[in-house]
Structures are given as C-alpha cells and as structure tokens.
C-alpha positions as CSV (number, residue, x, y, z in Angstrom):
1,X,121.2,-139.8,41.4
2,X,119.1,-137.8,38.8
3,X,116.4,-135.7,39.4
4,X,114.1,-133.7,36.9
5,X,111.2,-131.5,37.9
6,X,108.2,-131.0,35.5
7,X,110.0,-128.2,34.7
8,X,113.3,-129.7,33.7
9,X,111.7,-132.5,31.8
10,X,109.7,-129.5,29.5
11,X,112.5,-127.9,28.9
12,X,114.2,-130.9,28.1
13,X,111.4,-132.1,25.8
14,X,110.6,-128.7,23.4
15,X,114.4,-128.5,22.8
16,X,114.2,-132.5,21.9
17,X,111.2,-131.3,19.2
18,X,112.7,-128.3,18.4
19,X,115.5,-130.4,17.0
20,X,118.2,-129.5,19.2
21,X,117.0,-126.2,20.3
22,X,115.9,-124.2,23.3
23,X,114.8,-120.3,23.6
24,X,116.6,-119.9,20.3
25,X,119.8,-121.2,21.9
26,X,121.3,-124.5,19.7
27,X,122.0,-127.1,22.5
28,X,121.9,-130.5,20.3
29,X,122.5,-131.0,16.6
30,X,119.8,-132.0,14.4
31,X,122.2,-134.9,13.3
32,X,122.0,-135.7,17.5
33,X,118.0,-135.3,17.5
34,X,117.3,-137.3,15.0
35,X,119.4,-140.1,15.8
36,X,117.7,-140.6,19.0
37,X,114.5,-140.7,17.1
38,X,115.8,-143.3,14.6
39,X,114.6,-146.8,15.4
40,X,117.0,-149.3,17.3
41,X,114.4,-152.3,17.6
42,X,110.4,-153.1,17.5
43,X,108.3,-155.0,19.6
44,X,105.3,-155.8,20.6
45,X,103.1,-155.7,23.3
46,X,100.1,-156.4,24.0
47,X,99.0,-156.8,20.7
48,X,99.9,-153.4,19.4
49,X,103.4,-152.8,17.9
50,X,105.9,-150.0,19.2
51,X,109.5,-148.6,17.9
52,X,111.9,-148.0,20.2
53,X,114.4,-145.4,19.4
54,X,117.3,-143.8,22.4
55,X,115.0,-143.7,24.9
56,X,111.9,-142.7,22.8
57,X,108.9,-144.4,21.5
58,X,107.9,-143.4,18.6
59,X,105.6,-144.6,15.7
60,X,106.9,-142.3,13.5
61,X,103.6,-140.6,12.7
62,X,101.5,-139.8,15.6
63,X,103.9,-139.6,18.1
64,X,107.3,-139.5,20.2
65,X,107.3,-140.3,24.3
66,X,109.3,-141.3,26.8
67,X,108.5,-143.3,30.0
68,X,109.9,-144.6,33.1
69,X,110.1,-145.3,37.1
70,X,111.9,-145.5,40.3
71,X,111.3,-146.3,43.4
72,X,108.2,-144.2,44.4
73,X,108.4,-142.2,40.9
74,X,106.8,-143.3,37.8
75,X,107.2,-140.4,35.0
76,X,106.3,-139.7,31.2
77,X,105.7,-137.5,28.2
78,X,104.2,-138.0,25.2
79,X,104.4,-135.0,22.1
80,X,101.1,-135.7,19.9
81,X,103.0,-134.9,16.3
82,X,99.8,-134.1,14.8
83,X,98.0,-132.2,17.4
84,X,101.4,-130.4,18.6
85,X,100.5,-131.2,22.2
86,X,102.8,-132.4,24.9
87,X,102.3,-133.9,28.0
88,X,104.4,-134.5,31.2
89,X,103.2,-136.5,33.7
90,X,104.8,-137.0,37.7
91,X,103.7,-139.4,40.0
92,X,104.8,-139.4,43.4
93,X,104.5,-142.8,43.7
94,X,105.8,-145.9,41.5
95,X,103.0,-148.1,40.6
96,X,100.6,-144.7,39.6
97,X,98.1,-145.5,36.4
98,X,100.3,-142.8,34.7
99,X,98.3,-143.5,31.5
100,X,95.1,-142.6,32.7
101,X,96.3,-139.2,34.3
102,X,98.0,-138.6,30.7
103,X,94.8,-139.4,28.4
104,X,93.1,-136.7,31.0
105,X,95.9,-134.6,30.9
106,X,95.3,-134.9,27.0
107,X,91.7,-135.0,27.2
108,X,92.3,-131.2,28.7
109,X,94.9,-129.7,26.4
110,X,92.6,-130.9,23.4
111,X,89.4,-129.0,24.7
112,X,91.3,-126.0,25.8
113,X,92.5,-126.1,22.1
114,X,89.1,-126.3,20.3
C-alpha cells in the first residue's frame, strides 16, 4: 500500500521538473527524467488528443501532469511549462470533480502571480 501526502507528492513533483533534482541534492538522472517524459503512445479522448509518457501526460508544450484514484482517493498535478505553476490536488473521496478544484486551484496561483 502507497501513500503520498500533498507534501510527498510536491516534493516528488519539483525534483521530477528539476530534472532529477531536489534541494540541490541529484536524486534521478536527467537521462531517467526525460525518459519518463518521452512519449510511449497517443490517444484520444474526447475529441482532444493527449501523449502519454511513464505515468505523465504531457503535450510537450504547455504542460506535464499526472492523475489517478483509489478507492475513496482521486489525486493530480499538473506543472503549467509556460506559466511555471504547479498544482496538487487531494480528494478524500474517489469520484471528486478533481478538475474543477484544479482550474480554481489554477485560477488562484495565476492571480496571486499578476
């Protein structure tokens, strides 16, 4: 059984952007972060088209995220590659609209930013 606070998972996540490294401490390769951002397949969905890399989406572009869900957890993060704004999102239960509580979460970041 894995479990990741908010905490863990932002950690987790700036080393991933950082290329492989945390508070100045190398914990992945480059070589190892940017093989999990290279994609494995495509799809589509809903009309609009999505990469899928090691357990990333990402369009390459605008940005890298990762989603998922248990049994009464749904979770994600999304890192805006142009804004360089992250979001982590926890929901305590598993059918949450996670989306809409990360566009808020988004919404936020980007006005505190202006």
């Amino acid at each position: 059984l894995l479990r990741s606070s908010v905490n863990d998972m932002a950690k987790f996540f700036m080393m991933f952007i950082n290329d492989g490294t945390y508070n100045g401490v190398k914990i992945l390769s480059k070589e190892t972060t940017d093989l999990m951002k290279e994609v494995q397949f495509e799809y589509e969905e809903d009309g609009e088209a999505s990469n899928t890399c090691l357990i990333w989406y990402f369009d390459g572009d605008d940005y890298i995220g990762h989603e998922g869900s248990e049994e009464g957890v749904k979770s994600s993060m999304f890192y805006d590659l142009k804004e360089n704004v992250g979001i982590i999102a926890i929901a305590n239960v598993s059918d949450a609209d996670i989306e809409e509580i990360e566009q808020n979460l988004y919404d936020h970041a980007m006005e505190f930013l202006e």
